[in-house]
PDB file with SEQRES, HELIX, SHEET and CRYST1 records, atoms N, CA, C and O in Angstrom:
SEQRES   1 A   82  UNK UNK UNK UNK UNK UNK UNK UNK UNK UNK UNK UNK UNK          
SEQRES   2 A   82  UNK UNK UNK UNK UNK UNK UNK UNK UNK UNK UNK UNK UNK          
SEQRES   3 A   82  UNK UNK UNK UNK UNK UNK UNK UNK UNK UNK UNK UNK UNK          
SEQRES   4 A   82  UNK UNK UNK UNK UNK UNK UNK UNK UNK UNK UNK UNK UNK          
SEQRES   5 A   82  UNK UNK UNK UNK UNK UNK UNK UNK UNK UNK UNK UNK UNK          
SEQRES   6 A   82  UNK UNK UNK UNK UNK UNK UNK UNK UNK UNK UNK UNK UNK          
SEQRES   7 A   82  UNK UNK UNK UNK                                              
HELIX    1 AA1 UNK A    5  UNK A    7  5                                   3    
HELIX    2 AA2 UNK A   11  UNK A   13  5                                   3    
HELIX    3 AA3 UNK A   19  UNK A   22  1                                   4    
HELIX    4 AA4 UNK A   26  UNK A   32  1                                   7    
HELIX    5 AA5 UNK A   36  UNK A   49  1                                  14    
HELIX    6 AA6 UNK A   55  UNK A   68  1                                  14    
HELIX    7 AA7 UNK A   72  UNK A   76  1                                   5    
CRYST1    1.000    1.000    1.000  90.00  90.00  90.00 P 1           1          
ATOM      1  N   UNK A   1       0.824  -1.187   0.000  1.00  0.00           N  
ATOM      2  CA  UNK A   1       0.000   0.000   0.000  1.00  0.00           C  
ATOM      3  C   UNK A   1       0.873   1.258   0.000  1.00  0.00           C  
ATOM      4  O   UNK A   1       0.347   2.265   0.474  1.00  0.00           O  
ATOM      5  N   UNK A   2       2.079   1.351  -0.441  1.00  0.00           N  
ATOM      6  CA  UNK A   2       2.877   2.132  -0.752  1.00  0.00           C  
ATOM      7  C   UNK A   2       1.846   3.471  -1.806  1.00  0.00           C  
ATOM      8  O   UNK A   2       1.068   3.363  -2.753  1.00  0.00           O  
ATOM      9  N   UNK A   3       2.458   4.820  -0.888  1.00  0.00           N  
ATOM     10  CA  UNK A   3       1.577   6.117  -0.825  1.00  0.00           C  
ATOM     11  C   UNK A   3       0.448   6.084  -0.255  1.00  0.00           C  
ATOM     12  O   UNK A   3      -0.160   7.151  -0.349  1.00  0.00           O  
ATOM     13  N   UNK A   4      -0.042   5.329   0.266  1.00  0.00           N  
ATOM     14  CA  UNK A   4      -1.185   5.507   1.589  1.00  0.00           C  
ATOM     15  C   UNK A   4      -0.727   4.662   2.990  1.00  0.00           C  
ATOM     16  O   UNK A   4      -1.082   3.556   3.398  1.00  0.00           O  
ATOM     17  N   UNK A   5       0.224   5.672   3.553  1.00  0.00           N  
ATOM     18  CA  UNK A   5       0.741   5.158   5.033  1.00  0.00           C  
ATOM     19  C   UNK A   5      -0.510   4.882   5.858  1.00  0.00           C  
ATOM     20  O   UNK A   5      -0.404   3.799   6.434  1.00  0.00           O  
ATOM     21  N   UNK A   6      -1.471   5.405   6.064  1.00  0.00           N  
ATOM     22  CA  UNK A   6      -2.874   5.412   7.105  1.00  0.00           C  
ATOM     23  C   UNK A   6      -3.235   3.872   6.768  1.00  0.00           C  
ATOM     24  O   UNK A   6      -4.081   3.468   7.567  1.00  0.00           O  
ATOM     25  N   UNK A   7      -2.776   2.701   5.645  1.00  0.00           N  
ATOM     26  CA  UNK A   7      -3.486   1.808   5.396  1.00  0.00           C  
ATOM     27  C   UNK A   7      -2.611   0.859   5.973  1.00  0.00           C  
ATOM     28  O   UNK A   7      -3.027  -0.263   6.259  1.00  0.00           O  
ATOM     29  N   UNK A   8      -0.941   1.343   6.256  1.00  0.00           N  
ATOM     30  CA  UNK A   8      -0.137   0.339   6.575  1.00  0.00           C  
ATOM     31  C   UNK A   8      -0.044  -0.081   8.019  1.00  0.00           C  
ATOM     32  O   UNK A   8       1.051  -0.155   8.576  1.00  0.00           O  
ATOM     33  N   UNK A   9      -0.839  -0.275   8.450  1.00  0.00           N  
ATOM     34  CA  UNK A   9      -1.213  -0.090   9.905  1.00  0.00           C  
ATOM     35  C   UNK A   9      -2.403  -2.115   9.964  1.00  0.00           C  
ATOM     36  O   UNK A   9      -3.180  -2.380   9.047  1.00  0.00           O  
ATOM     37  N   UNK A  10      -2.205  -3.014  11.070  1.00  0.00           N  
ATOM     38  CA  UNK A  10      -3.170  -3.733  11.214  1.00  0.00           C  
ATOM     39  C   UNK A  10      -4.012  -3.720  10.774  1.00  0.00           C  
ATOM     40  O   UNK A  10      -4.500  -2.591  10.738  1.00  0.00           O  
ATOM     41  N   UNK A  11      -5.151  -5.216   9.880  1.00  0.00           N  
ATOM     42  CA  UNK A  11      -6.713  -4.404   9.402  1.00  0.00           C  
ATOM     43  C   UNK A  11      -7.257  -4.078  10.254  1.00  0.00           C  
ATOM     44  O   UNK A  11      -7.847  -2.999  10.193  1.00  0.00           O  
ATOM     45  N   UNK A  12      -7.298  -4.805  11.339  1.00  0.00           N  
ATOM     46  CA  UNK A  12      -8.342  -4.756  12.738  1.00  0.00           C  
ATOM     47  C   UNK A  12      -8.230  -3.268  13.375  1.00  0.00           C  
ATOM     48  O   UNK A  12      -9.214  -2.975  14.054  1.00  0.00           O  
ATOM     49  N   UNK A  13      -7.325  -2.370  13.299  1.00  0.00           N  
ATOM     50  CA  UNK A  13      -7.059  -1.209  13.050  1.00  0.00           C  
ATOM     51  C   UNK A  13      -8.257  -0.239  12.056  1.00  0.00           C  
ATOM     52  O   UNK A  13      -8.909   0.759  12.364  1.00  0.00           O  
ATOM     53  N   UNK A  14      -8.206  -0.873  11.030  1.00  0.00           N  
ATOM     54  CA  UNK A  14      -8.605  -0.252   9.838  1.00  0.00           C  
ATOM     55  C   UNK A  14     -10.023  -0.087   9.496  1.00  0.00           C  
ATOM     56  O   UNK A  14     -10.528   0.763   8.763  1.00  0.00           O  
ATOM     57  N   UNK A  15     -10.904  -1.592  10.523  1.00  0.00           N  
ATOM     58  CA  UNK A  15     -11.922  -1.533  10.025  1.00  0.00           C  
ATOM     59  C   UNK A  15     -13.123  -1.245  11.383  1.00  0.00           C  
ATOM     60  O   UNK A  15     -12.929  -1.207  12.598  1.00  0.00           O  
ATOM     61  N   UNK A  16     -14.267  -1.089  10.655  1.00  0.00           N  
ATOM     62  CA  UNK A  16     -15.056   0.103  11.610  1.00  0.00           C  
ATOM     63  C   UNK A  16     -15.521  -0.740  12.830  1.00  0.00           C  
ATOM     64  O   UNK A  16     -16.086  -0.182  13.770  1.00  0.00           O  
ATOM     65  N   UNK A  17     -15.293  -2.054  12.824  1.00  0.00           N  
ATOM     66  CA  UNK A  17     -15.860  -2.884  13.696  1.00  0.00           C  
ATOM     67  C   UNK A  17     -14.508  -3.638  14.532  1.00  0.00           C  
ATOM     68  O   UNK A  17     -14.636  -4.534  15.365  1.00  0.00           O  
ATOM     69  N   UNK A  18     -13.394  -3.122  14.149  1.00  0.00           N  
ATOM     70  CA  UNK A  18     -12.317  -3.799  14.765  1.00  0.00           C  
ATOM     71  C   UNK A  18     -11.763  -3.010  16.034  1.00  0.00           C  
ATOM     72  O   UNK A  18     -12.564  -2.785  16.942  1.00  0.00           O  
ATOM     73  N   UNK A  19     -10.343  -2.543  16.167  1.00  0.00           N  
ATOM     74  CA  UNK A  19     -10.399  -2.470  17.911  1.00  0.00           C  
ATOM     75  C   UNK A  19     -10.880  -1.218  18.241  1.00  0.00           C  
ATOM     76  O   UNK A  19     -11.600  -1.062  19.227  1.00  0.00           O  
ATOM     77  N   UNK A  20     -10.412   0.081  17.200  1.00  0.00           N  
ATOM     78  CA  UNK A  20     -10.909   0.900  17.888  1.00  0.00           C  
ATOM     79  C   UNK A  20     -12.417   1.010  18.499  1.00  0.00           C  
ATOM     80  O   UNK A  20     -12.734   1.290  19.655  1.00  0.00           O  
ATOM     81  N   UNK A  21     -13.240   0.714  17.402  1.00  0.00           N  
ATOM     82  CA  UNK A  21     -14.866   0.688  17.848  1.00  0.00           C  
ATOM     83  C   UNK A  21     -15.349  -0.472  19.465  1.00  0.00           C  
ATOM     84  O   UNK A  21     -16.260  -0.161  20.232  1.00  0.00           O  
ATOM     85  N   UNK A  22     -14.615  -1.546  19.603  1.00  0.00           N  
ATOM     86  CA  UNK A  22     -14.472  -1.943  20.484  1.00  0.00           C  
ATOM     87  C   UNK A  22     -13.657  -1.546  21.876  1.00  0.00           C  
ATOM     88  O   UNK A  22     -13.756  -2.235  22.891  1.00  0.00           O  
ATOM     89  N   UNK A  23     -12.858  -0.375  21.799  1.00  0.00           N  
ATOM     90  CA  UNK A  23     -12.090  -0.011  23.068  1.00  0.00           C  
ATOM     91  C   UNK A  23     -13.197   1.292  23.176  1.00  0.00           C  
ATOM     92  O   UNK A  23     -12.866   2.060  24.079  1.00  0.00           O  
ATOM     93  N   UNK A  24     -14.329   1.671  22.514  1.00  0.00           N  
ATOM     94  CA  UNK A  24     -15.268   3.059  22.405  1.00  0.00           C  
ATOM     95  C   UNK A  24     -16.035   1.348  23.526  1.00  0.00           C  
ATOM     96  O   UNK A  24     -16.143   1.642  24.717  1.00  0.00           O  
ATOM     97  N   UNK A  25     -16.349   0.288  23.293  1.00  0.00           N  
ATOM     98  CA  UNK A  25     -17.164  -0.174  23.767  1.00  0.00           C  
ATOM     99  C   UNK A  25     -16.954  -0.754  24.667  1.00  0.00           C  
ATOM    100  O   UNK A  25     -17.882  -1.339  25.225  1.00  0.00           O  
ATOM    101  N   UNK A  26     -15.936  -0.806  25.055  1.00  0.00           N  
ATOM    102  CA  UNK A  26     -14.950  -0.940  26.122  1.00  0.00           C  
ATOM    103  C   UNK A  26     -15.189   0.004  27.231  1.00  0.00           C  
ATOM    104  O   UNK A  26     -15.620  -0.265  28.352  1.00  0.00           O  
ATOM    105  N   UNK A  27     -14.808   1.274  26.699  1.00  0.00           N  
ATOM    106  CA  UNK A  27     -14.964   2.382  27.816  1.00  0.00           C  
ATOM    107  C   UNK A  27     -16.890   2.273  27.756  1.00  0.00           C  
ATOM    108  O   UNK A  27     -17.378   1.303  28.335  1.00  0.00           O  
ATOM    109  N   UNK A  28     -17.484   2.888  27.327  1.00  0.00           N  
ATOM    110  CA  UNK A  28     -18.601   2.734  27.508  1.00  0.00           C  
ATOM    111  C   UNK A  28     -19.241   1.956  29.067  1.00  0.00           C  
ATOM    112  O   UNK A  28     -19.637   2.411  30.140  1.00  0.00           O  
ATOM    113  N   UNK A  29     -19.076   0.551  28.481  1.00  0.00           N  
ATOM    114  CA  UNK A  29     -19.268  -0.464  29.378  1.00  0.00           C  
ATOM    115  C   UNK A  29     -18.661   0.024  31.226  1.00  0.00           C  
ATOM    116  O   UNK A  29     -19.302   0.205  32.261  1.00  0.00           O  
ATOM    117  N   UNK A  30     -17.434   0.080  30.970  1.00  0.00           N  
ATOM    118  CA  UNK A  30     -16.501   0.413  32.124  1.00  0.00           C  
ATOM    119  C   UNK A  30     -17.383   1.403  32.855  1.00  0.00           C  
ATOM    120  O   UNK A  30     -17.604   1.224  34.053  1.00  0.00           O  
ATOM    121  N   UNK A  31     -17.964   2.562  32.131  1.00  0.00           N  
ATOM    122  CA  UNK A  31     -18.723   3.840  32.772  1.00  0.00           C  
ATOM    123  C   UNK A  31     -19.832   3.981  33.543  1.00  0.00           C  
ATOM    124  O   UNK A  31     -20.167   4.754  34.441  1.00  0.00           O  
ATOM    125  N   UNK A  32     -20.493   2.736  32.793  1.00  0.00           N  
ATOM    126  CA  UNK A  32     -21.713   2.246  32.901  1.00  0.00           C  
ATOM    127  C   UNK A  32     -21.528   1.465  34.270  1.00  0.00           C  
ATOM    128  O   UNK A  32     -22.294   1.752  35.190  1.00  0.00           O  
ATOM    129  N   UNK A  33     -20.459   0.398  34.476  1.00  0.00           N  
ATOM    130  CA  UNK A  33     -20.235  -0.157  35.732  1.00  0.00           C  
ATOM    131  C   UNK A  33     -19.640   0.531  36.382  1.00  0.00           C  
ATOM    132  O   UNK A  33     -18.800  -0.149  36.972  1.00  0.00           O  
ATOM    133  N   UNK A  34     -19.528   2.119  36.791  1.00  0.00           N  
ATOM    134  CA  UNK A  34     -19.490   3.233  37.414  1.00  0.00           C  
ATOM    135  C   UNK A  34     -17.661   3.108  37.785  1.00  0.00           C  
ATOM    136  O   UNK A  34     -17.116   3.414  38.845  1.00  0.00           O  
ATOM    137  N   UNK A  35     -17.187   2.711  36.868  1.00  0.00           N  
ATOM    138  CA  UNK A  35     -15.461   2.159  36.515  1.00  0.00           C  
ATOM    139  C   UNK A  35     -14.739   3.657  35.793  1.00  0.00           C  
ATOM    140  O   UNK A  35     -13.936   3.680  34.861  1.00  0.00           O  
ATOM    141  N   UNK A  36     -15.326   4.885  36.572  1.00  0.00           N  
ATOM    142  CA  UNK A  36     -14.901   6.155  35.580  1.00  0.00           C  
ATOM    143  C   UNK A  36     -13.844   5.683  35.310  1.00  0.00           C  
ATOM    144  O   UNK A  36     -13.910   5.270  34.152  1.00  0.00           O  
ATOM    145  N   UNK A  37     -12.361   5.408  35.963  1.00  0.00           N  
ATOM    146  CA  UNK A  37     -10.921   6.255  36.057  1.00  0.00           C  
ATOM    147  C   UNK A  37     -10.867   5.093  35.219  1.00  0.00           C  
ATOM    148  O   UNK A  37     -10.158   5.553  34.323  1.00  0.00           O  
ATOM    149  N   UNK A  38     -11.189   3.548  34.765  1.00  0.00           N  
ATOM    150  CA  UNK A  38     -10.938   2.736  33.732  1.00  0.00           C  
ATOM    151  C   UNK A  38     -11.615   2.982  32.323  1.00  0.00           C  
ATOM    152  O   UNK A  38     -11.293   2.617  31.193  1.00  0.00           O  
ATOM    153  N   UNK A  39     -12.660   3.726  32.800  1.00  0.00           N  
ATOM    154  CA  UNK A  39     -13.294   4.497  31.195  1.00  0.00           C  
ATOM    155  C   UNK A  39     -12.470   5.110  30.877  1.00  0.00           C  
ATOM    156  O   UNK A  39     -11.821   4.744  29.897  1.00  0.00           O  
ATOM    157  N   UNK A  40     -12.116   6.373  31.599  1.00  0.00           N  
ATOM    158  CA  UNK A  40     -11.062   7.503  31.255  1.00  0.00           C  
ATOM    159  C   UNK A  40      -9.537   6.639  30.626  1.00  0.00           C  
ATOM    160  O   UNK A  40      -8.982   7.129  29.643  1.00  0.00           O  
ATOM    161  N   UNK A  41      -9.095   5.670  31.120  1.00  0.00           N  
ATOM    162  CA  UNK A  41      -7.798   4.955  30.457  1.00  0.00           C  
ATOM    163  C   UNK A  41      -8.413   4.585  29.137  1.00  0.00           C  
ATOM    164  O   UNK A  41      -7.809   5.102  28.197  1.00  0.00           O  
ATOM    165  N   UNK A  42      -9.271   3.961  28.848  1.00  0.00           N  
ATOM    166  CA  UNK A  42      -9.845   3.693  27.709  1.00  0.00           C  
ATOM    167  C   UNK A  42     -10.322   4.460  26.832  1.00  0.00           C  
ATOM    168  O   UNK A  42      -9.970   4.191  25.684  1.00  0.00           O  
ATOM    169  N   UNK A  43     -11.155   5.519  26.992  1.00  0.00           N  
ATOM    170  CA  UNK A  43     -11.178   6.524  25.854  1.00  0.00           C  
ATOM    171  C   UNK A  43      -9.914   7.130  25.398  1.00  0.00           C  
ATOM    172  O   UNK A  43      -9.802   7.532  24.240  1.00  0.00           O  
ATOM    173  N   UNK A  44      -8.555   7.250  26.619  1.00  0.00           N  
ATOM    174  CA  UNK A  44      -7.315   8.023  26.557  1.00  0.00           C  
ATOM    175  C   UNK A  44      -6.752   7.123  24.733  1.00  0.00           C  
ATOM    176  O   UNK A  44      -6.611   7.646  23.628  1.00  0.00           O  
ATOM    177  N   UNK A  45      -6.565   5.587  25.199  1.00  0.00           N  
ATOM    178  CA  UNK A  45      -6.195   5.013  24.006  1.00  0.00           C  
ATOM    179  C   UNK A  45      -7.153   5.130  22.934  1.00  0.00           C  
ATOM    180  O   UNK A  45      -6.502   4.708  21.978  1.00  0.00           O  
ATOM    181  N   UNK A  46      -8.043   5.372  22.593  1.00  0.00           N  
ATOM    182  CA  UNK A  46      -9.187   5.609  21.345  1.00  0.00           C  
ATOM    183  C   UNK A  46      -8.188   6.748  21.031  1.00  0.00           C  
ATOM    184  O   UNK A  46      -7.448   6.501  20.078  1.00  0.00           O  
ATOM    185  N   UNK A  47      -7.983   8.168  21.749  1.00  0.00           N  
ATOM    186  CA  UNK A  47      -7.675   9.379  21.361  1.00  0.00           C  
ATOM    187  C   UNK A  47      -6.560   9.048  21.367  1.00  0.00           C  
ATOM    188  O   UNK A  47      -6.246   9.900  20.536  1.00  0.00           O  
ATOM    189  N   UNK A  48      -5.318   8.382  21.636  1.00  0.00           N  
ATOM    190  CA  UNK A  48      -4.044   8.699  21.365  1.00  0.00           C  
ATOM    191  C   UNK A  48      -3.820   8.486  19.998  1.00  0.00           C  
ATOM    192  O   UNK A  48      -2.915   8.998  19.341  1.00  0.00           O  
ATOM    193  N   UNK A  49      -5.193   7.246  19.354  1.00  0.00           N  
ATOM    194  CA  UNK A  49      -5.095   7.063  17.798  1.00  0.00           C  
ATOM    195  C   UNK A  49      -5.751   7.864  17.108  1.00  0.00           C  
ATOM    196  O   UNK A  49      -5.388   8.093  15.954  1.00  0.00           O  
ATOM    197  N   UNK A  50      -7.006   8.554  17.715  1.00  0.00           N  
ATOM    198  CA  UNK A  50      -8.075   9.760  17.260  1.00  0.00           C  
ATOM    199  C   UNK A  50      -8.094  10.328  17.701  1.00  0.00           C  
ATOM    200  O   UNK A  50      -8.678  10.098  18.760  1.00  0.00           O  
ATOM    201  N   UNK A  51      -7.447  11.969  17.504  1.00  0.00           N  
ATOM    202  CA  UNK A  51      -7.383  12.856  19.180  1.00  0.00           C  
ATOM    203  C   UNK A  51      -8.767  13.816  18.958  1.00  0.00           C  
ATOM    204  O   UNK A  51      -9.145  14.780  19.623  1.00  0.00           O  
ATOM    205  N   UNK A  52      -9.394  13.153  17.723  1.00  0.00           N  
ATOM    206  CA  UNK A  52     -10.948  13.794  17.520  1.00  0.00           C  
ATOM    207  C   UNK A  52     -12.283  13.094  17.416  1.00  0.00           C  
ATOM    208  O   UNK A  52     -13.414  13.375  17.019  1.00  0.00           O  
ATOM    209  N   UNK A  53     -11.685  12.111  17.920  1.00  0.00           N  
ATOM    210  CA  UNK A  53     -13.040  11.127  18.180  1.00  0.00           C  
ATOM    211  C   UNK A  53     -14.435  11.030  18.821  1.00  0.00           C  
ATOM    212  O   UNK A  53     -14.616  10.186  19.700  1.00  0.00           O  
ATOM    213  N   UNK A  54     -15.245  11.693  18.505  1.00  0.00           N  
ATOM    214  CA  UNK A  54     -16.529  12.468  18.757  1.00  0.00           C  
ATOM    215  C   UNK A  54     -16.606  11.742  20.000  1.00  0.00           C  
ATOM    216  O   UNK A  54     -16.236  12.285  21.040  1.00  0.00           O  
ATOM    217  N   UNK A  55     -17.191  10.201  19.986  1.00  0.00           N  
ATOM    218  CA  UNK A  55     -17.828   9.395  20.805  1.00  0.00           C  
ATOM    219  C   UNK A  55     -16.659   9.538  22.003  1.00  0.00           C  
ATOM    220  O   UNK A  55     -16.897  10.180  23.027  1.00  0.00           O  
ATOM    221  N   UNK A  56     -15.313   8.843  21.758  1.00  0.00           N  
ATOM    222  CA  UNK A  56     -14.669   9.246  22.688  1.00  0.00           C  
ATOM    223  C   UNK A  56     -14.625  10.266  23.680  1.00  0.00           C  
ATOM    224  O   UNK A  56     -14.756  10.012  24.878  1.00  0.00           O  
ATOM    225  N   UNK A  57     -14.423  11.561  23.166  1.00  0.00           N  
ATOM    226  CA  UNK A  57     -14.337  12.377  23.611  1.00  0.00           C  
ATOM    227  C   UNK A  57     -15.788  12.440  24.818  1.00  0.00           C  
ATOM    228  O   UNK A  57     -15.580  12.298  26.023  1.00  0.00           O  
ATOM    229  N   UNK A  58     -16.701  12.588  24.457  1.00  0.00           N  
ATOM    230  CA  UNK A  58     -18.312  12.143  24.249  1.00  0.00           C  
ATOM    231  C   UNK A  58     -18.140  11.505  26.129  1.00  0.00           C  
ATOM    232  O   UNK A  58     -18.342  12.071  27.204  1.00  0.00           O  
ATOM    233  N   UNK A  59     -17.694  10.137  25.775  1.00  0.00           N  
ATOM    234  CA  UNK A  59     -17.414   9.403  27.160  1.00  0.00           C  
ATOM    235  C   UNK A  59     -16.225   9.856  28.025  1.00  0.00           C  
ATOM    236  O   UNK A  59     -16.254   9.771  29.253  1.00  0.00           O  
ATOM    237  N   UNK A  60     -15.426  10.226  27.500  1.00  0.00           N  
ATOM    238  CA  UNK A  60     -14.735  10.717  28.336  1.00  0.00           C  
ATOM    239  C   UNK A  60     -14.914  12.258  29.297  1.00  0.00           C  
ATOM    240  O   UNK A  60     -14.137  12.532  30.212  1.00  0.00           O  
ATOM    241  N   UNK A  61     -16.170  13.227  28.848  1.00  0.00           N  
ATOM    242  CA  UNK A  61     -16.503  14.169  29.147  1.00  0.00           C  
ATOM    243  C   UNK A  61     -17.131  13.635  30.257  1.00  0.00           C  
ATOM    244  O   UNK A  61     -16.770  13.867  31.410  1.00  0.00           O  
ATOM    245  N   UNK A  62     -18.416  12.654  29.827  1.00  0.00           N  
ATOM    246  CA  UNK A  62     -19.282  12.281  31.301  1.00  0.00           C  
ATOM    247  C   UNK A  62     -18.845  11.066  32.372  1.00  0.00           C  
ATOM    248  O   UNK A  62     -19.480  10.527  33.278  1.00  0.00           O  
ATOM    249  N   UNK A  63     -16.987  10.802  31.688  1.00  0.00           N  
ATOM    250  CA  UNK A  63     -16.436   9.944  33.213  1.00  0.00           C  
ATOM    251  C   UNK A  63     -16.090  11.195  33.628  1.00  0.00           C  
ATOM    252  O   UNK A  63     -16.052  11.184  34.858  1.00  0.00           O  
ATOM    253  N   UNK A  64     -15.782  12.424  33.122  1.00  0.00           N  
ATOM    254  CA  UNK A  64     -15.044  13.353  34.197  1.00  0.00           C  
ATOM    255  C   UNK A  64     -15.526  13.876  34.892  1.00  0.00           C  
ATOM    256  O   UNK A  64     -15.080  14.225  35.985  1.00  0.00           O  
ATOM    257  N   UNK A  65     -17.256  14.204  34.163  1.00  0.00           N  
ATOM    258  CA  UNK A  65     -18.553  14.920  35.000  1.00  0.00           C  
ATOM    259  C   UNK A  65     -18.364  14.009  36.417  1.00  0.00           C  
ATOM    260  O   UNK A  65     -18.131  14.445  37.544  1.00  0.00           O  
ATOM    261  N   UNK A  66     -18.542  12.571  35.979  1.00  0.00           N  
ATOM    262  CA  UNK A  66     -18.353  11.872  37.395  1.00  0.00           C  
ATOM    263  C   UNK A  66     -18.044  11.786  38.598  1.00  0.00           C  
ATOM    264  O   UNK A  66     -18.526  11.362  39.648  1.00  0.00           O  
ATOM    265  N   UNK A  67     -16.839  12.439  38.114  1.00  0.00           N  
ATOM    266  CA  UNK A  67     -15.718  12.188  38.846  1.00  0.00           C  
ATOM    267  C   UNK A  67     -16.232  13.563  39.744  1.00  0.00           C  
ATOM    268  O   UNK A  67     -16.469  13.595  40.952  1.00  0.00           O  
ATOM    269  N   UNK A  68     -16.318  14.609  38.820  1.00  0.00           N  
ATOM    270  CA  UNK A  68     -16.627  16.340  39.717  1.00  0.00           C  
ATOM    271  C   UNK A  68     -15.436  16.640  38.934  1.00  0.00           C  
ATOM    272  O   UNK A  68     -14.611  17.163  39.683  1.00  0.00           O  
ATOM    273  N   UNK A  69     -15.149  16.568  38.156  1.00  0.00           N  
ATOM    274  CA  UNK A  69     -13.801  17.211  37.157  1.00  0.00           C  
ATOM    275  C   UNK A  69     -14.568  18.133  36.739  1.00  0.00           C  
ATOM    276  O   UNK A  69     -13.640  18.108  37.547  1.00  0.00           O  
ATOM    277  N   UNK A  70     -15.270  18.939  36.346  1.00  0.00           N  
ATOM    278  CA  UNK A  70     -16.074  19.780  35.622  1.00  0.00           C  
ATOM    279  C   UNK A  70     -14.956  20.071  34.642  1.00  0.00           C  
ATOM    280  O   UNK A  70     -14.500  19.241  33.856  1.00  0.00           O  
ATOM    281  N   UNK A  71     -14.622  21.128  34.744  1.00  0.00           N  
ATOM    282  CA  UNK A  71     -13.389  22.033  33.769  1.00  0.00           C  
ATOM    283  C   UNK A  71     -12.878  21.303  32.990  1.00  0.00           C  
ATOM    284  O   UNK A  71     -12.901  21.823  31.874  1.00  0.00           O  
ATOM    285  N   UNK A  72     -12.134  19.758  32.993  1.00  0.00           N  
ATOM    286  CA  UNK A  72     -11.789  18.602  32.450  1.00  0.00           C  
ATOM    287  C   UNK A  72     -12.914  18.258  31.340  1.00  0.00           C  
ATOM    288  O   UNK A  72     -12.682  18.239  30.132  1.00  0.00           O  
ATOM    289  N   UNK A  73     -14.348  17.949  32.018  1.00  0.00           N  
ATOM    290  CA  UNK A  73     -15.171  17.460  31.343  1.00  0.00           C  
ATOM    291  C   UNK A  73     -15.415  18.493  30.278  1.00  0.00           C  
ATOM    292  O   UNK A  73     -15.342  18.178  29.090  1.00  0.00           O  
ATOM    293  N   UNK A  74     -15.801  20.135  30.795  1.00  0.00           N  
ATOM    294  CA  UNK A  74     -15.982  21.064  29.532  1.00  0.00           C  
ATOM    295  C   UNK A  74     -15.330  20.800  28.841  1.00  0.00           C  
ATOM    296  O   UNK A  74     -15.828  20.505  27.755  1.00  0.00           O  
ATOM    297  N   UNK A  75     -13.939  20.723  28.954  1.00  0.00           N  
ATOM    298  CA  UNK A  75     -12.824  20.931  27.577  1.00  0.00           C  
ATOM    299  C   UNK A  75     -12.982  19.711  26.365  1.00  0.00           C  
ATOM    300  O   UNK A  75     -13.040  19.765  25.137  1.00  0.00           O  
ATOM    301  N   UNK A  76     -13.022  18.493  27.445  1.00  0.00           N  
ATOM    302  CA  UNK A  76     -13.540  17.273  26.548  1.00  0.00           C  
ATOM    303  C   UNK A  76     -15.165  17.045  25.450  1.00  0.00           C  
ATOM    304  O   UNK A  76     -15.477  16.422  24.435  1.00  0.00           O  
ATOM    305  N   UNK A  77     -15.647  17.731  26.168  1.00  0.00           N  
ATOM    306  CA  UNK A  77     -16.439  18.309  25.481  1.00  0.00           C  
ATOM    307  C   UNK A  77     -17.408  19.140  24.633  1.00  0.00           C  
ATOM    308  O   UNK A  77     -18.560  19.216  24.207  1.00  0.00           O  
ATOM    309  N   UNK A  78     -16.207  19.707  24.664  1.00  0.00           N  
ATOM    310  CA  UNK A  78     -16.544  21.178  23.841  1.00  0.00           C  
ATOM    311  C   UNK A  78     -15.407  21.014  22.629  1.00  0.00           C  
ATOM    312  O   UNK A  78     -15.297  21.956  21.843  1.00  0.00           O  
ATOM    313  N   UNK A  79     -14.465  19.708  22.441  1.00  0.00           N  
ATOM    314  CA  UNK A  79     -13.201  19.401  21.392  1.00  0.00           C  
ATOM    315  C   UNK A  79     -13.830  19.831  20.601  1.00  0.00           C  
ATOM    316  O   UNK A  79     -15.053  19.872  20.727  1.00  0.00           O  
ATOM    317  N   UNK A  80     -13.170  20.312  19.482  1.00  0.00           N  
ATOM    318  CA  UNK A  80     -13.796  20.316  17.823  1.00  0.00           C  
ATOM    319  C   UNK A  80     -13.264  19.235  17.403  1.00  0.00           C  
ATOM    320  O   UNK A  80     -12.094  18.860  17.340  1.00  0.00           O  
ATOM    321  N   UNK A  81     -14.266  18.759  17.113  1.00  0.00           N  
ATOM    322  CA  UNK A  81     -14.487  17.618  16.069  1.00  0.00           C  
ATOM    323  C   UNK A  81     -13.860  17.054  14.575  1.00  0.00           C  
ATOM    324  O   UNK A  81     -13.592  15.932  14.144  1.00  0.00           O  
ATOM    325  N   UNK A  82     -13.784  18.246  14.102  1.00  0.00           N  
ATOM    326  CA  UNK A  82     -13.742  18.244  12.830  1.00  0.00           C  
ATOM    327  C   UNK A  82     -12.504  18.627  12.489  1.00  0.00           C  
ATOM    328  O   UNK A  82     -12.189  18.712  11.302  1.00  0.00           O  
TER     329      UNK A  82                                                      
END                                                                             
């Protein structure tokens, strides 16, 4: 795949159902079992590969609400997206 570096990467990487969408469902889950500070590790890795990852960001705003981070949570959720 020489001239598209973004492809030379794992498929499970690549495709919409492989890890990243699963570490989004990962944290999710974690949040839900009131596991903020293991949500928050888990959305961290979504964003170290997407540092604009809506949903991420998304969960990681309301583990911080959780927590009483407010200021944390605004910033996370107020990212631009785009």
């Amino acid at each position: 795949m020489e001239g598209w570096p973004g492809l030379q990467r794992p498929v499970e990487t690549l495709m919409f159902y492989g890890a990243p969408i699963m570490r989004l469902r990962r944290a999710e889950a974690l949040w839900a079992e009131g596991r903020a500070e293991d949500a928050l590790r888990a959305c961290d890795e979504v964003l170290s590969d997407d540092p604009r990852s809506a949903a991420a960001l998304t969960i990681k705003g309301f583990c911080l609400m959780t927590g009483g981070k407010l200021p944390e949570a605004r910033k996370a959720l107020e990212e631009p997206c785009a």
